[in-house]
C-alpha angles and dihedrals in degrees: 000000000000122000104176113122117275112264116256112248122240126270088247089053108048091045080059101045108028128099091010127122114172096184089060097048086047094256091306102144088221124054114239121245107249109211101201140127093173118070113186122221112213095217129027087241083061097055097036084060100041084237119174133064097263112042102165131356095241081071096049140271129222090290088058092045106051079045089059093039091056098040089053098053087054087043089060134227090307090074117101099168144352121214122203127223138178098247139004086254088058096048084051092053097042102050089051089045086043091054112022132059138176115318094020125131126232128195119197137197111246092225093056128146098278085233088055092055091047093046087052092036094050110021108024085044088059099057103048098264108137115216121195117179123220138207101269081224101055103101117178087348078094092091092082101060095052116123113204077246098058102126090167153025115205113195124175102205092224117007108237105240111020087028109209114166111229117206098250100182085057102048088041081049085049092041107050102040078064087051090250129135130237114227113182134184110228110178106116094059105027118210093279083077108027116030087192095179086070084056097066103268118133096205126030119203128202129179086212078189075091131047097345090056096038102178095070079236101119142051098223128149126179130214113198118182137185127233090274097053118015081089086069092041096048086052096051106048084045089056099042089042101221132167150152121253105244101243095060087045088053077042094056092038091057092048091051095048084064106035099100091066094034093049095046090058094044085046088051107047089032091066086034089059098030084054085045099048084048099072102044127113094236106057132080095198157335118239093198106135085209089071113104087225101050118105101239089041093108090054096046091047087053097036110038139042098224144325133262128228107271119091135134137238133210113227116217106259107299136154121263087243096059090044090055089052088054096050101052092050090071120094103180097048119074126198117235149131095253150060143188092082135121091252130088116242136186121187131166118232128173108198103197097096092066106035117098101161091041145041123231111205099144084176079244157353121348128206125177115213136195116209111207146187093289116105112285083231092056090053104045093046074048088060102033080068098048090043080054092059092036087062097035084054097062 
């Protein structure tokens, strides 16, 4: 007989599997949303006891439950629990106010979500929370900058416009031998291709607005602990009462029972196009971590399975004027504040604003680009066009 453990099963599979039970859907494939606030007790001993699995919608109901079920079997055996929460900002806010209080250090990664910073810088602040932000290259050089009151360490692997890799398994080694949690946002790669949790944080983040949603149809954001810290994240999301509609949660679900097939072919066409723009005449640089000659290229080959399709470029020098030409030549790529859709989307950033450990001088413009569902060909002949007014502009 034999006694060996039984074999995980793979990612594709348990997206599919997981959180499913036909008998009690009535052998319905899909759970039903269940639009509800009031649960009923059957006895007053019942109710005296909170006794049931569902006690009040705010806490979940049968749809919530078979969305955490199958985000915890992708997030790996590390994950003890998985909050919901009505946007990726919100996941952000609620995890810092879950974990820090007044007096407590934070320390922030340069290359952050701008919402995150202005969540530390404004709220956090006014509350007495202290946030310092650090180099995203500095590894295990981190050390230097703990206070005996650092409670936490937040990363974003990449950032999500200027895209460094921080070593993540050095800073969690530095971190928790100081007693302070890794938080990491963990949006761009989703937990099909980083597991981060295996990587020594204690709380992934996902804006699921993004590639768990897929559709860019729904305002959804995850919060998935470990055993250490999904207590303080339970309670927090219990005290700030927040919570998802259901629609968008059966919404989430159905993305995540189809990202393994969406994600490989962003992950395709994004280092197709990343490789293409590369070698244009136009442009400066890619900033793609999947390209053999980006910096963080080395962590991201040790630490993740695969990219997805968002990544930015650096124009040779050109005026504003030339690059918005350019822009609004194009007809596949839409312009707007968001990703992890099927469609494809180019906007320009300039991060120097909002980096204080770091200096932003690219040597000229930046767009990020999302690279969606449509054909790779389509898209290139889309930005030849675009290159064309960007040249006749100038």
């Amino acid at each position: 007989m034999d006694s060996s453990p039984p074999q995980e099963q793979h990612a594709e599979t348990r997206l599919v599997t997981s959180g499913r039970d036909t008998k009690a859907q009535k052998g319905f494939v899909n759970p039903p949303v269940f639009h509800g606030s009031t649960v009923l007790y059957p006895t007053a001993e019942d109710l005296h006891a909170h006794r049931g699995e569902f006690t009040y919608g705010r806490h979940g109901s049968p749809t919530t439950k078979a969305f955490q079920e199958t985000l915890m079997a992708l997030e790996g055996p590390q994950c003890a629990g998985v909050g919901i929460v009505p946007s990726g900002l919100s996941a952000i806010s609620t995890t810092l106010l879950s974990v820090l209080k007044t007096g407590d250090h934070l320390l922030v990664c340069d290359n952050v979500y701008r919402p995150s910073r202005n969540f530390c810088n404004g709220m956090l602040a006014r509350y007495g929370i202290e946030t310092a932000y650090f180099d995203p290259m500095i590894g295990a050089g981190i050390d230097k900058l703990f206070k005996q009151n650092t409670r936490a360490v937040l990363v974003e692997a990449p950032g999500s416009q200027s895209f460094e890799m921080p070593d993540i398994r050095a800073i969690a080694e530095v971190a928790h031998a100081r007693d302070a949690l890794v938080i990491d946002d963990n949006t761009w790669a989703t937990p099909l291709y980083h597991r981060s949790l295996d990587q020594g944080v204690d709380i992934s983040m996902q804006a699921a607005t993004k590639y768990i949603g897929g559709h860019s149809d729904i305002m959804f954001g995850t919060i998935s602990a470990n055993a250490k810290a999904w207590p303080m994240v339970a309670e927090g999301i219990r005290l700030l009462g927040v919570c998802a509609g259901p629609d968008d949660v059966f919404l989430a679900l159905r993305g995540l029972r189809t990202l393994s097939v969406r994600l490989a072919q962003h992950h395709r066409s994004g280092l197709d196009m990343a490789r293409w723009l590369a070698g244009r005449p136009e442009v400066a640089r890619v900033l793609h971590p999947g390209l053999e000659t980006d910096p963080g290229h080395a962590i991201w080959k040790r630490d993740f399975t695969g990219a997805s399709g968002l990544f930015s470029i650096v124009l040779k020098p050109a005026p504003q004027k030339a690059v918005d030409t350019m822009l609004n030549t194009l007809k596949l790529f839409g312009m707007g504040f968001s990703w992890g859709g099927f469609e494809s989307l180019a906007i320009p950033f300039d991060c120097d604003a909002y980096r204080t450990a770091t200096k932003w001088a690219p040597g000229g413009p930046t767009l990020r680009l999302h690279i969606g569902l449509e054909s790779v060909d389509d898209l290139k002949a889309d930005l030849d066009r675009g290159f064309a007014a960007l040249k006749a502009a100038m």
